[in-house]
C-alpha positions as a printed NumPy array, in Angstrom:
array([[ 32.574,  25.287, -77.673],
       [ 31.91 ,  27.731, -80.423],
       [ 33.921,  27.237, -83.799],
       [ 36.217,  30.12 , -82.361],
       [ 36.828,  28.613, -79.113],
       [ 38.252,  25.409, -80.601],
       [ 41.887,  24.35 , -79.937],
       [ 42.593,  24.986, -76.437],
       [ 44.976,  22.147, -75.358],
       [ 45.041,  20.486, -71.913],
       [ 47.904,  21.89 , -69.907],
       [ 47.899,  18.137, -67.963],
       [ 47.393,  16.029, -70.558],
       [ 47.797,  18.015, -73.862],
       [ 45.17 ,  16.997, -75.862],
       [ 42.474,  19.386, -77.508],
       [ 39.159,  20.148, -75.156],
       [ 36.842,  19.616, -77.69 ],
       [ 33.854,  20.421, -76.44 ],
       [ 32.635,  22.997, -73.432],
       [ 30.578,  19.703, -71.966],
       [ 34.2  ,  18.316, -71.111],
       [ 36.326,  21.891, -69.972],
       [ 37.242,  22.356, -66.448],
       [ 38.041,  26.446, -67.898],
       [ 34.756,  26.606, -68.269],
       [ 33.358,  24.464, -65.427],
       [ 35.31 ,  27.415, -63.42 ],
       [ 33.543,  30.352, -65.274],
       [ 30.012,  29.132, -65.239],
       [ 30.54 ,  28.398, -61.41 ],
       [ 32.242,  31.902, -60.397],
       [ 35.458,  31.071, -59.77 ],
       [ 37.275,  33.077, -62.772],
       [ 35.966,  36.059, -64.831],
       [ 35.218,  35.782, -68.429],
       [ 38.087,  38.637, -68.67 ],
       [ 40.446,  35.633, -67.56 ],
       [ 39.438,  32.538, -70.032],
       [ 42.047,  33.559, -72.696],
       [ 44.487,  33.512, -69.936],
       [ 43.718,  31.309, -67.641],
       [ 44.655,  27.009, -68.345],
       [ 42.536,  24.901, -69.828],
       [ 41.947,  21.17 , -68.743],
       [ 39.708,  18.008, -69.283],
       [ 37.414,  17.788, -66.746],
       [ 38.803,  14.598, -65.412],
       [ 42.513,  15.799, -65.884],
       [ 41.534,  18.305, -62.727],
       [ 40.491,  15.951, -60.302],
       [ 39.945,  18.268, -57.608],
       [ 36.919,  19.582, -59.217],
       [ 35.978,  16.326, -60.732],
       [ 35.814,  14.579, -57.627],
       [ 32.537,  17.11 , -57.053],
       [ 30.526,  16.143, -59.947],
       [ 28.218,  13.694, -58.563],
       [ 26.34 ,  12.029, -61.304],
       [ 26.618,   8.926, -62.976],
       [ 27.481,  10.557, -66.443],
       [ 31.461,  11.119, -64.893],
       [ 33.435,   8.727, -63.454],
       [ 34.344,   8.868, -59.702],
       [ 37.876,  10.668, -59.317],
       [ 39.533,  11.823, -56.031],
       [ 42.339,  14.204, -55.693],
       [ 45.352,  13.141, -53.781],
       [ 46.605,  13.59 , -50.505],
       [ 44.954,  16.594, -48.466],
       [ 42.602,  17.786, -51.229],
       [ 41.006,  13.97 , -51.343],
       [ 37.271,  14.992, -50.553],
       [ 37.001,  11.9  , -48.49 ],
       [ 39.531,  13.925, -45.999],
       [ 37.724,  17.2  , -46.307],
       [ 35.169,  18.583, -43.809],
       [ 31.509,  17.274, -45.144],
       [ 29.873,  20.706, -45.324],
       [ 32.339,  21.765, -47.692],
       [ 32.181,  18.64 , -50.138],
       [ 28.312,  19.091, -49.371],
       [ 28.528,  22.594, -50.952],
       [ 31.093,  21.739, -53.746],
       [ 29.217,  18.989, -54.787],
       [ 25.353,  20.897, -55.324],
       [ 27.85 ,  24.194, -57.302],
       [ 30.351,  21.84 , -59.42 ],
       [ 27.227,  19.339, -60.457],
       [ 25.244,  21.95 , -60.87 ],
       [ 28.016,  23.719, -63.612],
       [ 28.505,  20.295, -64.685],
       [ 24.928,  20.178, -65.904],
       [ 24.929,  23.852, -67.364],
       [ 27.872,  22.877, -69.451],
       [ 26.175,  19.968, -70.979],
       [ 23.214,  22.435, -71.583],
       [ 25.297,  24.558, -72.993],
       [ 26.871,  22.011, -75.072],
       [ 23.526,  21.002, -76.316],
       [ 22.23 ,  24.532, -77.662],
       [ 21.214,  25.09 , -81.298],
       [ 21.857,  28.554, -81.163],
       [ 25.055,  30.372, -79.504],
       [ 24.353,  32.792, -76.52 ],
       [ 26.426,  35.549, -75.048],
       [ 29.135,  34.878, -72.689],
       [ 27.459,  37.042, -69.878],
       [ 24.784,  34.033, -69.824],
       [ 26.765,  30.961, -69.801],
       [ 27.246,  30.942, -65.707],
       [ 24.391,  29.838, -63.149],
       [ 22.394,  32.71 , -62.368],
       [ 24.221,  33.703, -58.941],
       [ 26.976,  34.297, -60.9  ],
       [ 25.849,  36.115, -63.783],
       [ 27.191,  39.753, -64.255],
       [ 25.698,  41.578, -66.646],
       [ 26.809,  44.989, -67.195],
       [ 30.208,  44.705, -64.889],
       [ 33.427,  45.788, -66.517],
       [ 35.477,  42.98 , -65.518],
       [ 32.786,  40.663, -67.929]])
């Protein structure tokens, strides 16, 4: 995360989220699922401290989680884990790209193309 982004705290675990490569906040704005208008607001978390999201990043670089109960993805229907698994890996891997840039670039870019808004008043 940029130098002004530092020091959101996990609301599971509350340590700091040091780095954007490791945020489940951001894991849910580069894959649509909040508005940049709602990362001040919205809680911040580990990536593995959410494991219903974690449990979609398939790659060997995060260890295997599962939710509990009902949201386990092993008891979900297999299109949907199908579909969560290509968008949640796929913001996994723009967060570590993003992680890995030498030079900052505006919010309105940091989401997977499908979900980039430029110009809309809620960004």
């Amino acid at each position: 995360m940029a130098r002004c982004e530092q020091g959101y705290l996990c609301d599971v675990c509350g340590d700091e989220v040091e780095n954007i490569s490791d945020s489940d906040l951001y894991l849910r704005f580069v894959t649509g699922q909040i508005a940049s208008g709602d990362l001040l607001a919205a809680p911040e978390r580990h990536l593995l401290c959410n494991p219903f999201n974690a449990q979609f990043i398939d790659t060997d670089a995060v260890p295997r989680v599962y939710a509990s109960g009902d949201f386990d993805r092993r008891q979900l229907d297999d299109e949907y884990v199908q579909q969560q698994s290509q968008l949640l890996t796929r913001g996994w891997q723009r967060l570590q790209e993003l992680a890995a840039l030498e030079q900052p670039i505006p919010l309105a870019d940091y989401p997977l193309p499908e979900f980039r808004s430029h110009g809309r008043s809620s960004d």
